[in-house]
C-alpha positions as CSV (number, residue, x, y, z in Angstrom):
1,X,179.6,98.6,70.1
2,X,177.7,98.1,67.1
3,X,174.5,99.8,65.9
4,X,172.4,98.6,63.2
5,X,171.1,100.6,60.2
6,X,169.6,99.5,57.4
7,X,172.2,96.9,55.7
8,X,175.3,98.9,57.1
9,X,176.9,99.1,60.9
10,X,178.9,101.1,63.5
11,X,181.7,99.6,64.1
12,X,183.8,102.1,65.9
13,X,182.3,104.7,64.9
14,X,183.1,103.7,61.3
15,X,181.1,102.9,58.7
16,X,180.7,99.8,57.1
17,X,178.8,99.4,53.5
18,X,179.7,95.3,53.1
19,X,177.0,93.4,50.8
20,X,177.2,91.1,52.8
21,X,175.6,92.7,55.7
22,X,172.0,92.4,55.5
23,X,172.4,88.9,55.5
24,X,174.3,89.1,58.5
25,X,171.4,91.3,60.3
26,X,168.9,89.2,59.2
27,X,170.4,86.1,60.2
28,X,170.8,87.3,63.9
29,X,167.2,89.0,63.9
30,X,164.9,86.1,61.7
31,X,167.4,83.3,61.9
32,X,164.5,80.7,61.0
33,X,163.3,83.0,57.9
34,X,163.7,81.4,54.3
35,X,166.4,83.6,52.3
36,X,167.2,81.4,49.6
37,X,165.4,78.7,47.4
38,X,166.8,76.8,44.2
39,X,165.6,73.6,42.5
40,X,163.3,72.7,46.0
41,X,165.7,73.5,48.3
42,X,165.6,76.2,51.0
43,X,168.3,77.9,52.9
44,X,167.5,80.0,55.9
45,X,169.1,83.6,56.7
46,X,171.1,81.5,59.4
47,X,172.3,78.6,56.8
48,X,173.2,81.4,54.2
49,X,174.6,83.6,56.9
50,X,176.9,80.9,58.2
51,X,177.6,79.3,55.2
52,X,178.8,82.6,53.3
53,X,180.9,83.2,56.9
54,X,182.6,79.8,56.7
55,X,183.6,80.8,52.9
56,X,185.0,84.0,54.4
57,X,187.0,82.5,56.6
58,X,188.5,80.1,54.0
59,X,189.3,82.6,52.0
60,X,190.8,85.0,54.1
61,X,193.6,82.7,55.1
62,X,194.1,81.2,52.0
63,X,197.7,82.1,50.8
64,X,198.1,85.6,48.9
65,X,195.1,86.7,50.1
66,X,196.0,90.4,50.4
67,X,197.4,92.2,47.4
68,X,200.3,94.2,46.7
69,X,200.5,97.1,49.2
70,X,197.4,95.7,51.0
71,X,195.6,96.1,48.3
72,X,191.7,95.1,48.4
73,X,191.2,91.3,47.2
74,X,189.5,90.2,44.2
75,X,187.4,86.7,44.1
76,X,186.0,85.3,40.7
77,X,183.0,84.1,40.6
78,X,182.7,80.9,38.1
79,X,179.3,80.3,38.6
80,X,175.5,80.4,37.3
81,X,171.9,80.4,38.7
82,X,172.6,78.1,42.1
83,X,172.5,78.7,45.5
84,X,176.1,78.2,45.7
85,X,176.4,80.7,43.2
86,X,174.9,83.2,46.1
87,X,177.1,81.4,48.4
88,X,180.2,82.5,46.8
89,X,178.8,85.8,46.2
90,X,178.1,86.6,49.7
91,X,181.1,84.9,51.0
92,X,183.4,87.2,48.5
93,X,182.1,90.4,50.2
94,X,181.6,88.8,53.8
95,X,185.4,88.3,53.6
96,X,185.7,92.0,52.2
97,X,186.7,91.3,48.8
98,X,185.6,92.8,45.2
99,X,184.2,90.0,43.6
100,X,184.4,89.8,39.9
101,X,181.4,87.5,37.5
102,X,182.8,84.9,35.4
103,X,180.3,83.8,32.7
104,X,180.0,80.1,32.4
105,X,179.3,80.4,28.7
106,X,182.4,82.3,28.2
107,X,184.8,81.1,25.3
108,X,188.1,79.9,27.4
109,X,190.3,82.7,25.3
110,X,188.1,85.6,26.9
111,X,188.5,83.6,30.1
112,X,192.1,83.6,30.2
113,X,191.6,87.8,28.7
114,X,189.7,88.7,32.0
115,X,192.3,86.5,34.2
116,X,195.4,88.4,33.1
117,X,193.2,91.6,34.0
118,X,191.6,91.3,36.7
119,X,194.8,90.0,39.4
120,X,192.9,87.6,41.5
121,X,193.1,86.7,44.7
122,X,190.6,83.2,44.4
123,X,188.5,81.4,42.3
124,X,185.4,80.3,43.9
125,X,183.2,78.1,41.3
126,X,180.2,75.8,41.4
127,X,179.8,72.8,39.9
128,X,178.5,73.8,36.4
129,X,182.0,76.7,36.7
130,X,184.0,73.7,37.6
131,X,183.9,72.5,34.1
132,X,185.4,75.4,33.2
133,X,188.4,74.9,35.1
134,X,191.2,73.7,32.1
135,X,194.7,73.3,32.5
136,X,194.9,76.5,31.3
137,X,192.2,78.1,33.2
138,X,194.2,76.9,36.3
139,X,197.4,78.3,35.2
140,X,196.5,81.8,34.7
141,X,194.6,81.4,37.9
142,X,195.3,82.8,41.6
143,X,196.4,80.4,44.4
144,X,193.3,79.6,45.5
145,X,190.7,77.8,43.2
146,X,188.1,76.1,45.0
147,X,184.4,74.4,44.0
148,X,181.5,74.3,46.3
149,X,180.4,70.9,46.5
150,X,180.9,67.6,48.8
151,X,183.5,65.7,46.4
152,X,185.1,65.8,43.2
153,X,183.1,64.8,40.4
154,X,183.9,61.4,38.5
155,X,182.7,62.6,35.4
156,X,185.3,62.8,32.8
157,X,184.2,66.5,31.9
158,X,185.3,67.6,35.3
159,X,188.2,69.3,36.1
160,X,192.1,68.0,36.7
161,X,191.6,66.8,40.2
162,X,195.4,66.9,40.7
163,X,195.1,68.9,44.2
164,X,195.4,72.1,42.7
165,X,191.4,72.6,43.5
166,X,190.0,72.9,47.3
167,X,186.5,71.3,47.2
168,X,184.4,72.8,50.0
169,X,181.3,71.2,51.4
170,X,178.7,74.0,52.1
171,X,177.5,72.5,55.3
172,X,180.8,71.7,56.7
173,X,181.8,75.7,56.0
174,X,178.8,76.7,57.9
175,X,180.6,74.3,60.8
176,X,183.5,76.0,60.8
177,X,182.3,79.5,61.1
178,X,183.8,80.6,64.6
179,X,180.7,82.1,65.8
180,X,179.3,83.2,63.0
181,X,181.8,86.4,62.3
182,X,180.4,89.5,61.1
183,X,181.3,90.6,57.8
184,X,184.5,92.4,56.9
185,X,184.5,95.9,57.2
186,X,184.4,97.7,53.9
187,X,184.0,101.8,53.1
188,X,182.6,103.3,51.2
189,X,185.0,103.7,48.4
190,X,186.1,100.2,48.7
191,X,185.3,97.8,45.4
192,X,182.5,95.7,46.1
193,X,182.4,94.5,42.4
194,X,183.7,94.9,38.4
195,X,181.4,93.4,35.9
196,X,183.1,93.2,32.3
197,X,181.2,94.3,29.6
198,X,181.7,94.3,25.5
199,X,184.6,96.5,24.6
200,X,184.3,98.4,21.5
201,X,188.9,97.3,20.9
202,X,187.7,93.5,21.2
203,X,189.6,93.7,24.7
204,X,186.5,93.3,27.5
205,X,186.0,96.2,29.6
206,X,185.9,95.8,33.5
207,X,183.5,98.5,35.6
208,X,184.5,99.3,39.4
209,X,181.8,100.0,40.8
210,X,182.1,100.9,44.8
211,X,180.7,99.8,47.6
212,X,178.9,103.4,48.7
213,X,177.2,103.4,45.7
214,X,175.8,99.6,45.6
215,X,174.9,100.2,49.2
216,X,172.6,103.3,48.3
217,X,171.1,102.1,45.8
218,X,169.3,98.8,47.5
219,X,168.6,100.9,50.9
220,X,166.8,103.4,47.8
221,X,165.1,100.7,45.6
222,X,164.1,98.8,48.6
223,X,162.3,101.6,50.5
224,X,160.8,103.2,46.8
225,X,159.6,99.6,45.9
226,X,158.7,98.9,49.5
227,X,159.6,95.7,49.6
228,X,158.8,93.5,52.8
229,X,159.8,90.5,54.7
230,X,156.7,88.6,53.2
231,X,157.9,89.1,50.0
232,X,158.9,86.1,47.6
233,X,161.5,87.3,44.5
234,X,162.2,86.0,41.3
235,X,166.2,85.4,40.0
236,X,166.3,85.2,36.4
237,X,169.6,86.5,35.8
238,X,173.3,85.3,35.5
239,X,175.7,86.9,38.2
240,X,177.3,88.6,34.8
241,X,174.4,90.8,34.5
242,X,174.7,93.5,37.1
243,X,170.4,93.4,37.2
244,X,171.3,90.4,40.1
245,X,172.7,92.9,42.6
246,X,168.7,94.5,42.3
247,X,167.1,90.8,42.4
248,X,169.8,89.4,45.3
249,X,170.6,92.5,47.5
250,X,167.3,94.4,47.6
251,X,165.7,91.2,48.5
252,X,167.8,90.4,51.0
253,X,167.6,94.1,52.5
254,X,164.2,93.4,53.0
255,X,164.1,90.1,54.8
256,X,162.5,88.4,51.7
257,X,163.2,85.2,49.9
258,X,164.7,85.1,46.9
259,X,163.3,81.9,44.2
260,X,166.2,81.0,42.0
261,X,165.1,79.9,38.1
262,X,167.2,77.5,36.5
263,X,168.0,78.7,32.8
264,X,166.7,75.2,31.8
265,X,163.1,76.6,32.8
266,X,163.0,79.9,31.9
267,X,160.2,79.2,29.3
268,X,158.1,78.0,32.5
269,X,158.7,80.8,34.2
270,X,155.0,81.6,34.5
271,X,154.6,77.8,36.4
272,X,157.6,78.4,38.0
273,X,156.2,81.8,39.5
274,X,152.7,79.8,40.8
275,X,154.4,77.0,42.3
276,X,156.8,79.1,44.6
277,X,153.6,81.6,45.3
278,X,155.6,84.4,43.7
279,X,154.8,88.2,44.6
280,X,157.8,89.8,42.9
281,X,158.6,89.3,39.4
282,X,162.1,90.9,38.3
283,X,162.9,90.0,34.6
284,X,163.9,91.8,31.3
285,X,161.3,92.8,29.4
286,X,162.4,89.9,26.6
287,X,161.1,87.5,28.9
288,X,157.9,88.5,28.7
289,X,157.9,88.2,24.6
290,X,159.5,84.4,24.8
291,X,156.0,83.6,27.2
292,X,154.1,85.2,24.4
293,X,155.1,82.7,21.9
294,X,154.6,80.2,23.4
295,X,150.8,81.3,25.4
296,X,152.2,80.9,28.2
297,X,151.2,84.3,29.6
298,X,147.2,84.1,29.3
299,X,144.5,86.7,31.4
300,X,145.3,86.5,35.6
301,X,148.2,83.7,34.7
302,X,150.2,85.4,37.8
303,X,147.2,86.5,40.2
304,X,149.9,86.7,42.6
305,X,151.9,88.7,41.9
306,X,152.2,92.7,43.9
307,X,155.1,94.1,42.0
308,X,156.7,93.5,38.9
309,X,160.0,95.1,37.7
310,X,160.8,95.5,34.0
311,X,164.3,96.6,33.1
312,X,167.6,96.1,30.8
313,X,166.2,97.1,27.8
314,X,163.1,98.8,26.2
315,X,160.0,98.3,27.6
316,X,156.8,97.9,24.8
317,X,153.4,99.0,24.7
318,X,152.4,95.4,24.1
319,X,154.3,93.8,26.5
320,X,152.9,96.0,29.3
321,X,149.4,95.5,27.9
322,X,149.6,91.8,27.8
323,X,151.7,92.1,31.7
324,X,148.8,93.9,32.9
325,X,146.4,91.0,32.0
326,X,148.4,87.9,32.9
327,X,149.2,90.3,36.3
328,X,146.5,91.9,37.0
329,X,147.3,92.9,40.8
330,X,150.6,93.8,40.1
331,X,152.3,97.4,39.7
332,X,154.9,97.8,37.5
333,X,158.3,99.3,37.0
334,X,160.1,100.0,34.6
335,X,164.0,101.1,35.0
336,X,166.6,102.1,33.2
337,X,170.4,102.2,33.4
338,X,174.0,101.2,32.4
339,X,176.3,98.9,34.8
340,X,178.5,102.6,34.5
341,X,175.7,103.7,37.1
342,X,174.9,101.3,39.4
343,X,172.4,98.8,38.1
344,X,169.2,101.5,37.3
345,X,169.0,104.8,38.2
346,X,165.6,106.3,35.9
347,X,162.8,104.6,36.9
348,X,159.0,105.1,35.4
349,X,156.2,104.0,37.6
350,X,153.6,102.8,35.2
351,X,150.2,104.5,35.2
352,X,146.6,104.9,33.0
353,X,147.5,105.9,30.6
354,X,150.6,104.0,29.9
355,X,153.4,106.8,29.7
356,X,154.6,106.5,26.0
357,X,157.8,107.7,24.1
358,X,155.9,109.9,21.6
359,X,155.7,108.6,18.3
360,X,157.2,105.6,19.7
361,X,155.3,102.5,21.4
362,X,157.8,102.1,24.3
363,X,157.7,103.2,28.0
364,X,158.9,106.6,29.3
365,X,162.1,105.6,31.4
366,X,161.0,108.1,34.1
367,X,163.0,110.3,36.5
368,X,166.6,110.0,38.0
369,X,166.3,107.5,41.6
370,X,167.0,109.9,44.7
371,X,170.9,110.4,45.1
372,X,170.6,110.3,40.9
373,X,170.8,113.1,38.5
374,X,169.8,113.0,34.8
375,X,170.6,115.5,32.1
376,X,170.3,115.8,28.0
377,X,173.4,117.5,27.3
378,X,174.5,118.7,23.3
379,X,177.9,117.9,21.8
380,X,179.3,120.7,23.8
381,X,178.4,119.1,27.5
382,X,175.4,121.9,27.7
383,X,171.8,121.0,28.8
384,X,169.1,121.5,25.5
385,X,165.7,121.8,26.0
386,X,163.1,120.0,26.7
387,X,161.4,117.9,24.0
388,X,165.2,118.3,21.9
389,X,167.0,115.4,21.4
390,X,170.8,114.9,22.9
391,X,172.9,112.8,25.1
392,X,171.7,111.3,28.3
393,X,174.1,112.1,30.8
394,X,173.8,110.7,34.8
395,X,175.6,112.2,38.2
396,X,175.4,111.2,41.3
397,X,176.5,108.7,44.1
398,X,175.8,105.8,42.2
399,X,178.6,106.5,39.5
400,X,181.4,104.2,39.0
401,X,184.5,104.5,40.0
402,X,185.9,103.9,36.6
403,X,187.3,101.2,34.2
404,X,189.8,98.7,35.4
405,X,193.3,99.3,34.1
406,X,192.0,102.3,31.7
407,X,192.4,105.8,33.0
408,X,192.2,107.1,29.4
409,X,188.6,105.7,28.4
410,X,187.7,106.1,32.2
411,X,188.6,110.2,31.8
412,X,186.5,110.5,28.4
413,X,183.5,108.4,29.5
414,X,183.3,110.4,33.1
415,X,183.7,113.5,32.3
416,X,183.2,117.0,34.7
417,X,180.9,119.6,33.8
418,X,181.1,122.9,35.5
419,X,182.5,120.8,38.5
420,X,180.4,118.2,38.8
421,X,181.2,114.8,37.6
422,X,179.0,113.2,34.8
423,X,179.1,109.8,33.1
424,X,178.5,110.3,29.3
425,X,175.7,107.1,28.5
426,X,176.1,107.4,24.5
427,X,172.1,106.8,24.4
428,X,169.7,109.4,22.6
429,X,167.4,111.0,24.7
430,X,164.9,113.5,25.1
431,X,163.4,115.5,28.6
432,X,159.8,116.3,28.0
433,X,157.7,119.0,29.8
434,X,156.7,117.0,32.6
435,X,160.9,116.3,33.8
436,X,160.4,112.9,32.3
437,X,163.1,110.9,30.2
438,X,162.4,109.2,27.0
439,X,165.4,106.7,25.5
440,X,165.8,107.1,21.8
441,X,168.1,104.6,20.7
442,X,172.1,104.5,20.4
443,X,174.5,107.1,19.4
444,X,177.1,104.6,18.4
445,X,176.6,101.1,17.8
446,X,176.5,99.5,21.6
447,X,172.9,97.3,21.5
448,X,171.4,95.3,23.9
449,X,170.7,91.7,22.5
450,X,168.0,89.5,24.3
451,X,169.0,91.6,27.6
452,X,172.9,91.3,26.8
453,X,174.7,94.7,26.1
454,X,177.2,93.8,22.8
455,X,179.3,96.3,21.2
456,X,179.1,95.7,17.5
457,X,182.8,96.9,17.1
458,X,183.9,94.0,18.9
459,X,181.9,91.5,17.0
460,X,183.1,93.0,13.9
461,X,187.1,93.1,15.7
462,X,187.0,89.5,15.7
463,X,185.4,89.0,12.6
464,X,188.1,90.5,10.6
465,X,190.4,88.3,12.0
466,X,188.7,85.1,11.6
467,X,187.4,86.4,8.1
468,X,190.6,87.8,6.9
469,X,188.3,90.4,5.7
470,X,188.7,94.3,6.3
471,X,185.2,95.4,5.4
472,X,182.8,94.0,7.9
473,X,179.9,94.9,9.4
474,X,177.2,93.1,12.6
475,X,173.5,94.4,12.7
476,X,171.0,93.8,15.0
477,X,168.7,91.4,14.0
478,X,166.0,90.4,13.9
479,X,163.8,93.9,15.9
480,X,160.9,92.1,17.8
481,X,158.9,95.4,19.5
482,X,162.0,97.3,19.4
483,X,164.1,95.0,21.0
484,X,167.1,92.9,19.1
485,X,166.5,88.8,19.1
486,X,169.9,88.1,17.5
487,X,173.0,89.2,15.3
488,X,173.4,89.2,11.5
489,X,177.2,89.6,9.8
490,X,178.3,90.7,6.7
491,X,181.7,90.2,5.2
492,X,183.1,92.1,2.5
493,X,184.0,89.1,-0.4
494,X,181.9,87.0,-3.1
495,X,182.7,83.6,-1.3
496,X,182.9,82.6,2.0
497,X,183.1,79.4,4.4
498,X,180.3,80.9,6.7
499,X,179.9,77.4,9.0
500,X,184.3,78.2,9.8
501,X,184.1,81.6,10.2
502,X,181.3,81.0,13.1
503,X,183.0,78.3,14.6
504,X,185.9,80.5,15.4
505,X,184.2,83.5,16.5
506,X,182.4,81.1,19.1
507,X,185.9,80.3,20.4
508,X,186.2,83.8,20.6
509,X,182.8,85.3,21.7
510,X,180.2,84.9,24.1
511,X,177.3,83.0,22.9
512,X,175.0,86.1,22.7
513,X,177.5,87.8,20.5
514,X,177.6,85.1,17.9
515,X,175.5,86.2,14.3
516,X,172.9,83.5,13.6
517,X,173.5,84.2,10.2
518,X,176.8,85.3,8.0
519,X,176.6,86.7,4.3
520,X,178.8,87.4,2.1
521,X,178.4,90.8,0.0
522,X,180.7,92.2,-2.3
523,X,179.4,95.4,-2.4
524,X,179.3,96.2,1.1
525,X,177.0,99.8,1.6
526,X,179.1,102.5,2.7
527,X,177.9,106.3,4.3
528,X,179.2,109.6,3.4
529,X,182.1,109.0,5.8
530,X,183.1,106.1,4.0
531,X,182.1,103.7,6.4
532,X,179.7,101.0,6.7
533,X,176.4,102.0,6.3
534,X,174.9,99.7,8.6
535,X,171.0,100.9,8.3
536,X,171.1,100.1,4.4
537,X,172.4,96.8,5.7
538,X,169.5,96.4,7.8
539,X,167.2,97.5,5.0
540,X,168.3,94.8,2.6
541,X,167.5,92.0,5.5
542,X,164.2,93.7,5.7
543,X,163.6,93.1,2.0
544,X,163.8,89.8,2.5
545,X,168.0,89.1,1.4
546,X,169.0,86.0,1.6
């Protein structure tokens, strides 16, 4: 007997918290309703529902499927923006698997770094991720490596096709769905996903993050943002960037349509937003800067538009000034959080006037979501008062269960206070007298770049290898409204081969973590603990260094 709730089920009297299952709910309540829409195309709750179900059932008897000791599966994800790219997603956690983001713009070395870490069960990929797939890629691989599409591709740039790669026709999975299944059942501590982020040893770091938590927070966000059926929800983020679970999953929970953007149009993402009659916008506040320059975002350019939600970095004064005219029916959001905690979990409803960060002209990021609990703590773990600066610390359902395959870092990070359980953010932060949160910058070096959260440590990790350098030093630059457009690098020596020393470090990095820029400077600025003084390096680029 089952009994529907929300985006989970009874299922013998057992709880099940799969991702998957609002889909499923949907599908069997609003078959005919449009859930998906990329490049002109529309899927229906049914088509995704059965399509994602076919996937589960390919996977599930594919061969070493189940782990050692029954462990939990894991599925990479080798896609980007698509709808096969939700496909794979949903078909991962219909089939009860953690499923694991593989950027496409990865370097093939931190490919083959997240492989050897991550113990996979399947590959799924679509066809910009099937590019990806190198003889190498294939051999650190799990069993199963498969690419959602009708037919190989006879472009040279493809993949082996050497029958070491299942290609799966969409439509022909959805056929062989035995009667539509309904998802596997997952609990609550279950894995629905690890997303890796920057690792300050130059080795990637992979947060668990379990179902429970992901499960409360869209049922939260959903009902706080009260987001209905009607409802028609921008994509504009990778799969790698945990802000998709809020723009796939809460959308979904609601019965709403979700209106893929193709990272060749971002810059008409305004257009973009008219065409598909758009009355949800969920972007990082960067976004908004890029329309800017280039006037895209004039007065009531998104009449449309009935909710707007900001978050993944700071949130200015003239962004939201400049929102409010191109938007002018809109509310907005702005939220805050680390992937440690479950996408957000501060939010700050905005308001007249426009809750500022005094002194500073960004947003307030708000209270702690329901389930959520916020604290400024000292160096000691002990709460300081209000309008004192300290270390934002967050409890509560949402936390992670930790990082993969590092109990020692998971154990410092997560650390108990008085018997609860806190995770220790590293960000500066202050409480005013209102119970409000204000974000004050980094205690260590960890910035977010155009949306992207890069530690600088690792940048500067691989640039004393490829430097052959031991003082080095990466800065954020250049600050547009308090937000970082790029990276600069210094290397410690009087001559370098700047043009080879990026070339390698894009073999190594990320493209987001690549320094537009690398100087050379013999008298590198060091501070009274004899280590790089990076704000005296940011100072010289201010004065104009070249």
């Amino acid at each position: 007997m089952q009994k529907a709730t929300g985006g989970w089920h009874m299922e013998n009297d057992a709880m099940t918290f799969n991702l998957a299952s609002a889909v499923h709910r949907h599908s069997q309540a609003t078959p005919q309703a449009f859930a998906l829409s990329f490049e002109g195309s529309y899927l229906t709750y049914g088509q995704l529902a059965a399509q994602a179900a076919g996937l589960a059932e390919c996977l599930k008897n594919s061969p070493g499927w189940t782990g050692k000791n029954g462990a939990q599966p894991r599925v990479g994800i080798l896609a980007s923006r698509s709808a096969d790219a939700c496909i794979a997603l949903l078909g991962a956690s219909w089939a009860g698997a953690t499923y694991v983001p593989l950027g496409l713009k990865l370097p093939e070395e931190r490919l083959l770094t997240i492989l050897s870490l991550c113990n996979l069960s399947a590959i799924v990929a679509d066809a910009q991720g099937a590019r990806l797939l190198s003889e190498k890629v294939l051999q650190a691989g799990p069993p199963l490596v498969c690419v959602l599409g009708a037919a190989p591709p006879v472009a040279p740039s493809g993949p082996p096709d050497d029958g070491r790669i299942a290609w799966l026709d969409p439509q022909a999975l959805a056929a062989s769905a035995p009667g539509q299944s309904q998802p596997a059942h997952v609990k609550a501590t279950d894995t629905a996903y690890i997303i890796f982020t920057s690792g300050t040893t130059g080795i990637p770091k992979g947060v668990m993050i379990a179902a429970g938590a992901i499960r409360h927070y869209v049922e939260t966000v959903t009902a706080m943002l009260g987001l209905r059926e009607t409802d028609r929800a921008l994509e504009t983020c990778e799969l790698t960037f945990d802000v998709s679970l809020h723009n796939m999953f809460c959308t979904w929970e609601a019965g709403a349509s979700l209106h893929v953007l193709p990272a060749a149009r971002v810059m008409n993402a305004v257009k973009f937003a008219r065409e598909n009659a758009l009355t949800v916008w969920n972007s990082v506040p960067s976004l908004v800067g890029m329309l800017r320059q280039v006037k895209a975002l004039g007065p009531s350019a998104l009449p449309g538009l009935r909710l707007t939600v900001f978050g993944g970095e700071q949130l200015s004064k003239g962004a939201v000034e400049a929102w409010k005219a191109a938007a002018p029916a809109s509310t907005i959001h702005n939220f805050y959080g680390p992937t440690e905690v479950t996408v957000y979990c501060l939010s700050q409803l905005l308001a007249e006037p426009t809750p500022l960060t005094p002194g500073r002209d960004v947003v307030a990021i708000g209270t702690a979501l329901p389930g959520s609990e916020a604290a400024v703590l000292d160096a000691a773990g002990n709460p300081v008062a209000d309008n004192c600066v300290g270390e934002l610390a967050l409890a509560g359902v949402q936390l992670a269960i930790g990082y993969l395959n590092a109990p020692e870092l998971t154990n410092a990070r997560f650390a108990t206070f008085a018997g609860k359980r806190w995770y220790l953010t590293g960000d500066l932060a202050m409480r005013d007298a209102t119970g409000t949160f204000h974000w004050l910058g980094r205690m260590d070096n960890q910035v977010k770049v155009m949306g992207h959260r890069v530690e600088l440590e690792e940048i500067d990790a691989h640039l004393r290898v490829v430097a052959d350098a031991d003082m080095v030093a990466s800065v954020p630059w250049p600050m547009v409204e308090g937000a970082a457009q790029g990276l600069v690098a210094f290397v410690g020596a009087s001559i370098i081969d700047d043009a080879q020393i990026s070339r390698a470090l894009k073999a190594r990095l990320p493209h987001y973590m690549i320094p537009s820029r690398i100087f050379a400077i013999e008298d590198m600025p060091l501070n009274s603990n004899g280590k790089v003084d990076r704000k005296a390096l940011r100072q010289r680029l201010e004065s104009g260094m070249e």
